[in-house]
N, C-alpha and C positions, 0 to 999 in steps of 0.2 A: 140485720145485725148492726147494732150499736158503735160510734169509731171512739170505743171507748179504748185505744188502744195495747194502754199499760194495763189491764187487766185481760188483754186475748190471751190464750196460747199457742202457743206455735202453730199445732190442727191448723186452730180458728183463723190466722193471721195468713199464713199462705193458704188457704181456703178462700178469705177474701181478694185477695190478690191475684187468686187463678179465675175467679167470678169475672162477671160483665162488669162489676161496679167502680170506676178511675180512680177509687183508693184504697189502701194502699198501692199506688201503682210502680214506675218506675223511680220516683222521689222517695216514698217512702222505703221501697226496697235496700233504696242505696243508703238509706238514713239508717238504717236496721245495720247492714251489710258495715257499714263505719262502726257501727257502735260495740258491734262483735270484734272488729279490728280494734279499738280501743280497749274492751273487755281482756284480750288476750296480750295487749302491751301490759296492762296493769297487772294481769298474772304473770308475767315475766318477772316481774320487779320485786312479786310476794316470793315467788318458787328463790329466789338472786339476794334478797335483803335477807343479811343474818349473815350467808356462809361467808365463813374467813379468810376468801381471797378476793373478795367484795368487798370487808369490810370499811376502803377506804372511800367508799363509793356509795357507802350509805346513805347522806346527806343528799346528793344527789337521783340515786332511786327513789327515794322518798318523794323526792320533788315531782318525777318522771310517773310515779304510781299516784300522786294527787292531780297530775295534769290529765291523764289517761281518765282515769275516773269520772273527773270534770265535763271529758269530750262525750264517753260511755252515755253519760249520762245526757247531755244538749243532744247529741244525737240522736236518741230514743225520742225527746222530743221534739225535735225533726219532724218525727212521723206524723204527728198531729198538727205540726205548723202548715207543711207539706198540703195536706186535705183540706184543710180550714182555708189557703189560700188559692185551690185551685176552685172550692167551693164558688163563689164570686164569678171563676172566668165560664164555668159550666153553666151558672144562668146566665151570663151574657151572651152566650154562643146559643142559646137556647131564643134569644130575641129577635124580631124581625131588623134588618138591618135599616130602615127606613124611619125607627124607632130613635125619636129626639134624643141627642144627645149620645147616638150609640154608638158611634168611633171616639167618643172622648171618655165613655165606660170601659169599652174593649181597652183602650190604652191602658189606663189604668190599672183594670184587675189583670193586664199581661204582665205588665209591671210588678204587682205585688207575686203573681205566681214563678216568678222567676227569681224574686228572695229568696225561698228556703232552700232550693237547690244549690243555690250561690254558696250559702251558709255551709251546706253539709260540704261539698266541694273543698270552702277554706277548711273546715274541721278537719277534714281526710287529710289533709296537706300535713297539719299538725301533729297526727299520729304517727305521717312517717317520718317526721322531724325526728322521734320520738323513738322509732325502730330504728333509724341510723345513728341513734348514741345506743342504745340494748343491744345491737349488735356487738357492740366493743368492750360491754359491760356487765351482759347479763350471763346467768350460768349456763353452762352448753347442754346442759339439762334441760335448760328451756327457752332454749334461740330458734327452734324449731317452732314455736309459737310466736314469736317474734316474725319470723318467716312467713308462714299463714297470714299474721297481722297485716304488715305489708302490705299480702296481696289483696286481702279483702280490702283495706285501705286504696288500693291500684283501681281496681273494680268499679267501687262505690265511686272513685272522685269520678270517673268514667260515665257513669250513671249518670253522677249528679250533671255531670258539663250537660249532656244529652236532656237534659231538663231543664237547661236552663236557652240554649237553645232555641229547643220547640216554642220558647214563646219570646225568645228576642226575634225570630227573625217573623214575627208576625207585626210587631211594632212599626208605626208608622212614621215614628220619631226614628230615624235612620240611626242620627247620631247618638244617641242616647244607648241604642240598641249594641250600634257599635260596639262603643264603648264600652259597657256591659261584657256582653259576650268577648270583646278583646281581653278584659279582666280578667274572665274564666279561663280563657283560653291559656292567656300566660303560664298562669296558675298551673296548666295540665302539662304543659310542653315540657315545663320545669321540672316539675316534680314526677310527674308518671316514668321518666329514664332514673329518677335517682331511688325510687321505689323498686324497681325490678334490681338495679345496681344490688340494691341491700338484699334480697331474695339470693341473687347470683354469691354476695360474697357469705351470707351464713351457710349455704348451698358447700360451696368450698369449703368453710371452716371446718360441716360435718362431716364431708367426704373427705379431706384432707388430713385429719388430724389435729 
C-alpha cells in the first residue's frame, strides 16, 4: 500500500497501522488523533457563530474557527512528515554498525525523526489553548465537543511526547537530547493538567446546569 495518506480511508489507514509496516505508527496516530481534536474545536465554533447570545463573540470565534482549521489541517500533514522522517532512521538501523560514518548518520536521522513528533505535540498544545476559551464561549449545544476535543488533544500530545522520546534518548549528543526532550517535556507537564481541567469544568457545566 501506497503512504499516499490524504487519499486512505479509515478501513485502509488503521489497517496500515494494525500491519507490521512502522507507518503510520504511533506519530502518525497521534498526528490523526490531533487533527480530529482540532476538527471538533472548529465545529464548536460553526454549531456557536450566529446564535444571539454569542453574538458578541463573533469576531473572535471566527478567529478560534480559522486557527482550529489551520492546526486540522498541519496535522493531517503530520502523518506524512512523521513517515518520510522516520524513513531515513529505518535504513540506518538497517546498516552494519562498523559502516563509515554510521554514528554520525544515526545522529542525524534521530534528530530529524524526533521533529514531527515535537511539532504535533506543540500543535496539540494549541488546540487546548483553544478549548479553554470554547469552553467559556461556545454553545452548550456543542461544549460537549469541545470536551471530546480536549481529550483527543490530551492523548495525542501523549503519543507525540512518547515519540519524541524513543529517539532523544538514543542520541549520543546528551545535551542536545536533553534539551530536546526537556522542551517536550515542559510542554506536557503544563498543559496535559490544564486539558483535563477543561474536560472536568465543561463535565460540570453539563451536569450542573
Amino acid at each position: 500500500m501506497s503512504q499516499d495518506f490524504y487519499n486512505w480511508n479509515i478501513d485502509e489507514f488503521t489497517a496500515a497501522s494494525a500491519s507490521k509496516e512502522p507507518v503510520p505508527g504511533g506519530g502518525g496516530v497521534s498526528a490523526l488523533c490531533g487533527s480530529l481534536a482540532a476538527s471538533l474545536a472548529e465545529m464548536v465554533t460553526n454549531l456557536t457563530i450566529g446564535k444571539k447570545k454569542f453574538l458578541d463573540y463573533t469576531e473572535e470565534l471566527e478567529q478560534i474557527k480559522s486557527t482550529a482549521e489551520d492546526l486540522r489541517k498541519d496535522l493531517l500533514a503530520c502523518i506524512a512528515r512523521d513517515a518520510e522522517a522516520f524513513a531515513p532512521l529505518a535504513k540506518a538501523y538497517s546498516l552494519p554498525k562498523e559502516t563509515p560514518g554510521y554514528q554520525e548518520l544515526m545522529e542525524q536521522c534521530l534528530r530529524v525523526a524526533a521533529e514531527p513528533p515535537y511539532a504535533i505535540l506543540k500543535d496539540c498544545v494549541k488546540i487546548i489553548e483553544l478549548d479553554e476559551r470554547l469552553q467559556e464561549i461556545g454553545s452548550k449545544l456543542a461544549i460537549s465537543d469541545a470536551a471530546t476535543s480536549v481529550m483527543l488533544a490530551h492523548g495525542a500530545m501523549y503519543g507525540a511526547y512518547m515519540n519524541v522520546i524513543v529517539n532523544t534518548r538514543l542520541m549520543k549528543d546528551t545535551d542536545y537530547a536533553s534539551s530536546f526532550a526537556k522542551q517536550a517535556k515542559d510542554l506536557l507537564d503544563e498543559y496535559a493538567p490544564r486539558a483535563l481541567k477543561v474536560y472536568d469544568n465543561i463535565a460540570g457545566r453539563l451536569l450542573n446546569g
